[in-house]
Backbone as a chain_set.jsonl record, in Angstrom:
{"seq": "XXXXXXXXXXXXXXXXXXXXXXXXXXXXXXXXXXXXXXXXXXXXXXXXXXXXXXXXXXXXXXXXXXXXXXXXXXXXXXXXXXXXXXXXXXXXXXXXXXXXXXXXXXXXXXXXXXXXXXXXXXXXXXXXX", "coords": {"N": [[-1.682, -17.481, -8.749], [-0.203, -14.471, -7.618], [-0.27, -11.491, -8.783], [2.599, -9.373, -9.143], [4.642, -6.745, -9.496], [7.2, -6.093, -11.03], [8.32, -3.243, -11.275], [8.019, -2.123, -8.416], [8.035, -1.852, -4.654], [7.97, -3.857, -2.084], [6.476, -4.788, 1.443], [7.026, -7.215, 4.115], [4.446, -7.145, 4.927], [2.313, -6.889, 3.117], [2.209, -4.625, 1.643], [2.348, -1.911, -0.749], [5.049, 0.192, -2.562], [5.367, 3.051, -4.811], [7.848, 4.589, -5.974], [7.816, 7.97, -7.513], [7.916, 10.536, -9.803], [8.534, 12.441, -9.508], [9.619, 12.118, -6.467], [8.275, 12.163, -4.779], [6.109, 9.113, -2.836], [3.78, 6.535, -4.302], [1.235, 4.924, -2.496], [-0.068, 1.625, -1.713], [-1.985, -1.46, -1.228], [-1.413, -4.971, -1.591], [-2.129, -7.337, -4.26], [-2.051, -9.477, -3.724], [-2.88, -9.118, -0.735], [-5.693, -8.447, -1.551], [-6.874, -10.161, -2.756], [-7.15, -12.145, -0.264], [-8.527, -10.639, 1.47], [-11.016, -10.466, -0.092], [-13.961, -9.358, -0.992], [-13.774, -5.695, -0.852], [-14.885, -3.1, 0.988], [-14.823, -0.753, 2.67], [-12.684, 1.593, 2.952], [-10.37, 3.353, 4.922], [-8.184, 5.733, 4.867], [-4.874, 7.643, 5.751], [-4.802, 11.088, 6.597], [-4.359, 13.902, 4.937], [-1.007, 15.58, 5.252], [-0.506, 14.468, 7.928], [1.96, 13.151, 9.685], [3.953, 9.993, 9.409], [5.712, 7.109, 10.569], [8.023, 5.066, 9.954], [6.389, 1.436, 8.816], [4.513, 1.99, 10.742], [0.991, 1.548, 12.083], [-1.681, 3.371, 9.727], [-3.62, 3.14, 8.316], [-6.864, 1.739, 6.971], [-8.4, -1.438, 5.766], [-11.162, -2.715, 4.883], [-13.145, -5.972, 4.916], [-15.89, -8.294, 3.326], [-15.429, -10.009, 5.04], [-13.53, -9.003, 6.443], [-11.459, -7.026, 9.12], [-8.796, -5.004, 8.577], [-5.142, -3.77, 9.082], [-3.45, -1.258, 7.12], [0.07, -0.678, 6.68], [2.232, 1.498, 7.256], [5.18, 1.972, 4.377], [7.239, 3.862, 4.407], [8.966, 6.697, 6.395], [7.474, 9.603, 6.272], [5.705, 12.442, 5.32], [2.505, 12.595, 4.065], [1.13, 13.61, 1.848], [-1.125, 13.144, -0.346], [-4.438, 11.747, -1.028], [-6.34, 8.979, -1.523], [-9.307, 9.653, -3.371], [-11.501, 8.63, -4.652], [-11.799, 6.324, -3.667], [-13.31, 6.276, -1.264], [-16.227, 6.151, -1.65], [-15.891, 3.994, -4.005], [-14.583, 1.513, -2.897], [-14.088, -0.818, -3.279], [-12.49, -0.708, -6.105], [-9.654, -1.249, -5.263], [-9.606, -3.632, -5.166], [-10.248, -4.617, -8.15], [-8.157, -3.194, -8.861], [-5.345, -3.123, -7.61], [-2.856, -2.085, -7.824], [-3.084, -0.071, -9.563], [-5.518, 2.504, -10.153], [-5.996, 1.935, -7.729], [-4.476, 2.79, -5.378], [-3.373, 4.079, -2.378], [-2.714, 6.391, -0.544], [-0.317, 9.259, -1.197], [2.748, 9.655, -0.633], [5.117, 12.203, 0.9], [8.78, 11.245, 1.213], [10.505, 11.449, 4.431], [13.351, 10.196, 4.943], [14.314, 9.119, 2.334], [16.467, 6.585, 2.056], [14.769, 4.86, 3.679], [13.922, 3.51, 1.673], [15.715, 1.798, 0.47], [15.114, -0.648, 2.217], [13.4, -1.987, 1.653], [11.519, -4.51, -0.08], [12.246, -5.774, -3.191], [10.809, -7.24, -6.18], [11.034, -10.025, -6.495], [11.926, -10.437, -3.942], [9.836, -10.259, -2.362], [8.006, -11.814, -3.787], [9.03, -14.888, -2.877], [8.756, -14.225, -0.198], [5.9, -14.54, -0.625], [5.85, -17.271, -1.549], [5.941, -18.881, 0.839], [3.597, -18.823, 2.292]], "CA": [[-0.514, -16.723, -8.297], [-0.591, -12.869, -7.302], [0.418, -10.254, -9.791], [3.804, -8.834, -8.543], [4.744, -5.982, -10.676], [8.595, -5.588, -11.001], [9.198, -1.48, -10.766], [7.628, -1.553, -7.21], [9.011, -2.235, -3.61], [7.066, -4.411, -1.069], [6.486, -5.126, 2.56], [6.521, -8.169, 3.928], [2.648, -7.177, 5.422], [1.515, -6.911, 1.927], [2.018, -3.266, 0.762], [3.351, -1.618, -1.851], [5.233, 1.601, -2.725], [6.122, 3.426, -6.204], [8.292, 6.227, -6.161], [7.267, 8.994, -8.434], [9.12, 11.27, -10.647], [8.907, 14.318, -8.182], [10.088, 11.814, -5.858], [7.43, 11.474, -3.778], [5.601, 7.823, -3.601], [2.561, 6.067, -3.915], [1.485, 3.771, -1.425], [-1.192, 0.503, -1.435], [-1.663, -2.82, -0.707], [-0.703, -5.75, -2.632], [-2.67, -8.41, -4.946], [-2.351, -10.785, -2.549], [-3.291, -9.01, 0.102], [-6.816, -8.166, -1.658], [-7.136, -11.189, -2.955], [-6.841, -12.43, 0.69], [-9.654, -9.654, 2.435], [-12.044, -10.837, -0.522], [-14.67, -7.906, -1.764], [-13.556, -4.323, 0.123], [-16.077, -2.357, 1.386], [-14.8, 0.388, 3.465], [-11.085, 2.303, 3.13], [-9.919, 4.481, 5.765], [-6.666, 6.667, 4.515], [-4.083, 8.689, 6.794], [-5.15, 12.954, 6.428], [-3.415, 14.51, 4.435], [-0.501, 16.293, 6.432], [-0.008, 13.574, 8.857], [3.425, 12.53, 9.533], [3.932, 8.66, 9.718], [7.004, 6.396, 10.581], [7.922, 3.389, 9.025], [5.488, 0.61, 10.002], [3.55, 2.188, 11.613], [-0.027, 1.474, 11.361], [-1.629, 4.174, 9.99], [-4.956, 2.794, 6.899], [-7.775, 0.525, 7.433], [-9.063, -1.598, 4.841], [-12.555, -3.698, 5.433], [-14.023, -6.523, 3.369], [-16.982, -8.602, 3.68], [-14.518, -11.408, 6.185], [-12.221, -8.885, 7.91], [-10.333, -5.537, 8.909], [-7.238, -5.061, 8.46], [-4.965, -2.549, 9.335], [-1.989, -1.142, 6.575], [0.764, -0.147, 7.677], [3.631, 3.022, 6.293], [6.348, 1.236, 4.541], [8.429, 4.539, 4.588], [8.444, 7.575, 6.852], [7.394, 11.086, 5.943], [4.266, 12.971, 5.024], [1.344, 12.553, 3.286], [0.499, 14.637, 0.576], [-2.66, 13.368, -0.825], [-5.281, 10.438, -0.429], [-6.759, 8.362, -3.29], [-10.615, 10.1, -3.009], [-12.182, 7.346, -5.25], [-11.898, 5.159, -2.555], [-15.035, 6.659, -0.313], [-16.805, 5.944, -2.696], [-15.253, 3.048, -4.759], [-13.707, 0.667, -2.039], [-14.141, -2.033, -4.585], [-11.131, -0.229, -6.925], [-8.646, -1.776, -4.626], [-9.899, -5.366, -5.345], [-9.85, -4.681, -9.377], [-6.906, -2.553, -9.781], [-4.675, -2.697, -6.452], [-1.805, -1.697, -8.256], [-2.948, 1.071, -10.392], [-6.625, 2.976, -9.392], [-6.69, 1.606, -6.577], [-3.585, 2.959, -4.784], [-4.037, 4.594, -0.814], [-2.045, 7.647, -0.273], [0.786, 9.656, -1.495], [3.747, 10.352, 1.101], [6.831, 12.712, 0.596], [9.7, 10.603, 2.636], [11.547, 12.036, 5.151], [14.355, 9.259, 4.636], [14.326, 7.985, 1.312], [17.272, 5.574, 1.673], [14.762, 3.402, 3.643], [13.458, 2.57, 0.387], [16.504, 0.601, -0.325], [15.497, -1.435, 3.038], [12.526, -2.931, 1.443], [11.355, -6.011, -0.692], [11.844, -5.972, -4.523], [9.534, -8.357, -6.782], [11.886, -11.303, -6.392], [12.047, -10.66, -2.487], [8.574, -10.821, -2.067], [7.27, -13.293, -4.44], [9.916, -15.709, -1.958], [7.584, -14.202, 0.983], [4.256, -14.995, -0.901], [6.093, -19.031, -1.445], [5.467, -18.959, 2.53], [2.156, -18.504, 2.545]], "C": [[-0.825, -15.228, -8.35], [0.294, -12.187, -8.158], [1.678, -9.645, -8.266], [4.832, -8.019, -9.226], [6.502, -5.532, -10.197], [9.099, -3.954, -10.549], [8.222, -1.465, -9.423], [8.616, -2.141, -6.244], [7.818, -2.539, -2.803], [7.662, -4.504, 0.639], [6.206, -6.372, 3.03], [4.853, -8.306, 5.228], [2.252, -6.598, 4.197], [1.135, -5.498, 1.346], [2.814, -2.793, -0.167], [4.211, -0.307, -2.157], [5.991, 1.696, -4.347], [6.433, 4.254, -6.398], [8.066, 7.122, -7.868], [8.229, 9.865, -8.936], [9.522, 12.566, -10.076], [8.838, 13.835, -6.873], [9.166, 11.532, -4.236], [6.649, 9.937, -4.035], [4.566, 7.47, -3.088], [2.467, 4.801, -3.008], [-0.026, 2.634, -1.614], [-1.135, -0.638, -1.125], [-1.726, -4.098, -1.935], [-2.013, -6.495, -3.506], [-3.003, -9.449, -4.034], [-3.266, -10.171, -1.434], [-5.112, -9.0, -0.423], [-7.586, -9.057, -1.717], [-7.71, -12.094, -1.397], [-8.419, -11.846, 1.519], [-10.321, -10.174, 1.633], [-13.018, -9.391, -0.696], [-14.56, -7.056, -0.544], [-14.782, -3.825, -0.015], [-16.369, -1.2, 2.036], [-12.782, 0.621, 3.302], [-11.173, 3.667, 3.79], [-8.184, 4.894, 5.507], [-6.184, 7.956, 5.373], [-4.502, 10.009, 6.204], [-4.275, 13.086, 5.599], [-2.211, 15.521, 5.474], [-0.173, 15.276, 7.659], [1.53, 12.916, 8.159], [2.975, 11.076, 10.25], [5.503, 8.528, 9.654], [6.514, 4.952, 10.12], [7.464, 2.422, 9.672], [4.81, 1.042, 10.954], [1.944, 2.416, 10.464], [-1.035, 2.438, 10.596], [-3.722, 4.33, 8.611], [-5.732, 1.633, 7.665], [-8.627, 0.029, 6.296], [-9.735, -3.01, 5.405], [-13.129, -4.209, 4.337], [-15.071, -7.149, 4.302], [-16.481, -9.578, 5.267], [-13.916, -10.331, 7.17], [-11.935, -7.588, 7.78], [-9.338, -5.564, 8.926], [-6.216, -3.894, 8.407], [-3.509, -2.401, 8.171], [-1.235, -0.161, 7.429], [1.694, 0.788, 6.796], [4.694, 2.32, 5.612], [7.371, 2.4, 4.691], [8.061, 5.718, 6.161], [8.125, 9.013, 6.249], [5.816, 11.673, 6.486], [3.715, 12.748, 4.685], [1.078, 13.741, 2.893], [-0.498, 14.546, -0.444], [-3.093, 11.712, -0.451], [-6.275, 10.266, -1.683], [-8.675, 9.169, -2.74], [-11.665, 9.196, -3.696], [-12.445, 6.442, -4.379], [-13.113, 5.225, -1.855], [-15.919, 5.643, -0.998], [-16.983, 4.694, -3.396], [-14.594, 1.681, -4.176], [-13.187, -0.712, -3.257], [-12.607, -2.0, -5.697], [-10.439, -0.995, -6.528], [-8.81, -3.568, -5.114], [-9.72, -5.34, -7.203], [-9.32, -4.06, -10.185], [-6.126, -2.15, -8.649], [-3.474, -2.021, -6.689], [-1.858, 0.027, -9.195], [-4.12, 2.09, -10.135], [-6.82, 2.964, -8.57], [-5.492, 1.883, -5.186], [-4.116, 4.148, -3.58], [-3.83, 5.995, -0.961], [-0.845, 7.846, -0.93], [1.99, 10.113, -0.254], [4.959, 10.907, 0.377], [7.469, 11.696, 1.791], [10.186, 11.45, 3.188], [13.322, 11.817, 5.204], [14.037, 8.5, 3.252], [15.069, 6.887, 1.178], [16.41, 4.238, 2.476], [13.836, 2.504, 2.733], [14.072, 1.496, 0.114], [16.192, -0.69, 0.791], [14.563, -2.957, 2.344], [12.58, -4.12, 0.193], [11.521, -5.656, -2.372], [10.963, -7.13, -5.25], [9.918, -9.597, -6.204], [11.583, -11.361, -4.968], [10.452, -11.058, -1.748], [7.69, -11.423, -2.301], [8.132, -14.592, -3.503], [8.671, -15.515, -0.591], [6.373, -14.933, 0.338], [4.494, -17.155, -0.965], [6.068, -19.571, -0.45], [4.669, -19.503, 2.964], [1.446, -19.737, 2.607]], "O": [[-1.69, -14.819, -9.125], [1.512, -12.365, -8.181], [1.576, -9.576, -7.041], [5.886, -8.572, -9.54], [6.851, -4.827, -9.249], [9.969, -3.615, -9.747], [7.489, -0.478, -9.49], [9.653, -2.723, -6.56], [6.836, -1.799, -2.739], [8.824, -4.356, 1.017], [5.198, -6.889, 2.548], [4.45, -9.192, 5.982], [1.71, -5.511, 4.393], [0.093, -5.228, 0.748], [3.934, -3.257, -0.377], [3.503, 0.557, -1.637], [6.764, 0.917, -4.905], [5.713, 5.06, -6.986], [8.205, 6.709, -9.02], [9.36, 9.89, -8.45], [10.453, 13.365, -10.174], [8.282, 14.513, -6.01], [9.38, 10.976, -3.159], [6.537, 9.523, -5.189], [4.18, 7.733, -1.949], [3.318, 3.93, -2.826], [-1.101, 3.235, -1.612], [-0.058, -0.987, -0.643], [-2.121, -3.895, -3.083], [-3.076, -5.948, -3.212], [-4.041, -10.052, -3.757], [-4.359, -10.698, -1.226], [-5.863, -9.573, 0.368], [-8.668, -9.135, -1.134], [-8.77, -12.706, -1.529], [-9.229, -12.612, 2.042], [-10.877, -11.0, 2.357], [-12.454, -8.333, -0.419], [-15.022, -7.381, 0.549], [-15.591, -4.043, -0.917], [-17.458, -0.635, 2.134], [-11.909, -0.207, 3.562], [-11.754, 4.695, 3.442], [-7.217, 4.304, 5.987], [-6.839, 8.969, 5.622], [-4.534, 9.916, 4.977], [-3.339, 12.288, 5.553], [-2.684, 16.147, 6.422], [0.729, 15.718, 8.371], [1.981, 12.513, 7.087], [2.152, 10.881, 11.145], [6.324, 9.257, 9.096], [5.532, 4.222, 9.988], [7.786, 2.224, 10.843], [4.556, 0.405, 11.976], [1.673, 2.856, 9.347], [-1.942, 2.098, 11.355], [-4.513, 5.237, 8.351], [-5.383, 0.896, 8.588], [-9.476, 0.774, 5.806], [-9.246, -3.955, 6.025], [-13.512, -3.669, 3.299], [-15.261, -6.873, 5.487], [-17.153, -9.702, 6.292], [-13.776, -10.538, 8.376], [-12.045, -6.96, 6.727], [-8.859, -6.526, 9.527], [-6.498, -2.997, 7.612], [-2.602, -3.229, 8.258], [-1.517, 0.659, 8.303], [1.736, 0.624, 5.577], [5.423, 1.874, 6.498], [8.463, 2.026, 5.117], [7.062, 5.545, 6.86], [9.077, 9.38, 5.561], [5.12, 11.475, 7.481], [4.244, 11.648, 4.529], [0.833, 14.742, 3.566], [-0.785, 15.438, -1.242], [-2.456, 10.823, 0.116], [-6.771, 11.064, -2.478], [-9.008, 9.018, -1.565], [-12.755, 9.107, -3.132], [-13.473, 5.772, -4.465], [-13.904, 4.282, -1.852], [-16.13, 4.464, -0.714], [-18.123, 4.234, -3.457], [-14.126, 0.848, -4.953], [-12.162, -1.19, -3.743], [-11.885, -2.957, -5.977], [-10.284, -1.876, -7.374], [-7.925, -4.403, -5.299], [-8.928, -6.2, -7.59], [-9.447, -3.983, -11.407], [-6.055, -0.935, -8.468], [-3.008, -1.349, -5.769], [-0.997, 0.891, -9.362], [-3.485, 3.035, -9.667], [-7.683, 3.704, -8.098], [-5.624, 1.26, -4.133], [-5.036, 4.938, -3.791], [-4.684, 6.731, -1.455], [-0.21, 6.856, -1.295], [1.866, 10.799, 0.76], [5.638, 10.332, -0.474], [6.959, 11.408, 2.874], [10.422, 12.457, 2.521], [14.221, 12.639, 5.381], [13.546, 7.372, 3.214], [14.685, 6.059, 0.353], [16.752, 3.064, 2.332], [13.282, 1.414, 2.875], [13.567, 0.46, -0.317], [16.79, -1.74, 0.552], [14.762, -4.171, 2.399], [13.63, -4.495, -0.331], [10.492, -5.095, -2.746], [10.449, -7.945, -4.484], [9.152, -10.196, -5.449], [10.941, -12.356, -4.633], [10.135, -11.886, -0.894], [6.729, -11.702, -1.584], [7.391, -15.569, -3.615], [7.932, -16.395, -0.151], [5.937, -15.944, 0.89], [3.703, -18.027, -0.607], [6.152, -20.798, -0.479], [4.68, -20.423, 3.782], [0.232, -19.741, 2.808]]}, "num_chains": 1, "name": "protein.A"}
């Protein structure tokens, strides 16, 4: 079963977000999902300064099987990009939740935080699968 850490908010395409105390939030992809791609090997993260809308595609993460594209769960900005990653792709596979997180985004709309998945909502998605 896939770790599914209660204080976050999911997508149901396998990402995650964790708002931050200066209200901006972090963004990555899930347990499952990594679990899923099998050993990463390449992460491509939105610029810094790029504006994204919600769902839209905007990361690319590559394992030994597959690419795969993440997608925004909110809209705003980006205000920084995990830099370990170049480097590290691997992080994401043995700490997706905590080291191994994509980008930072200020929202533009924070209420459509409330649109998305809590633990409960998306451990129900992963009983899908």
């Amino acid at each position: 079963m896939s770790n599914v850490p209660a204080d976050l908010k999911y997508l149901k395409s396998h990402e995650w977000v964790k708002p931050l105390p200066d209200g901006e939030m972090l963004v990555g992809i899930t347990d499952y999902a990594q679990q899923s791609l099998g050993d990463l090997v390449f992460v491509e993260v939105p610029k810094v300064g790029r504006k994204l809308a919600a769902g839209e595609a905007c990361a690319v993460v590559e394992s030994v099987k597959a690419a795969s594209d993440v997608y925004s769960p909110l809209s705003g900005e980006v205000t920084g990009a995990n830099p370990a990653l170049a480097d590290a792709p691997e992080t994401l596979n043995s700490d997706p939740y905590g080291a191994g997180w994509l980008w930072k985004l200020k929202p533009s709309n924070p209420a459509e935080l409330g649109a998305l998945l809590d633990a409960a909502g998306y451990q129900q998605v992963l009983a899908t699968l």
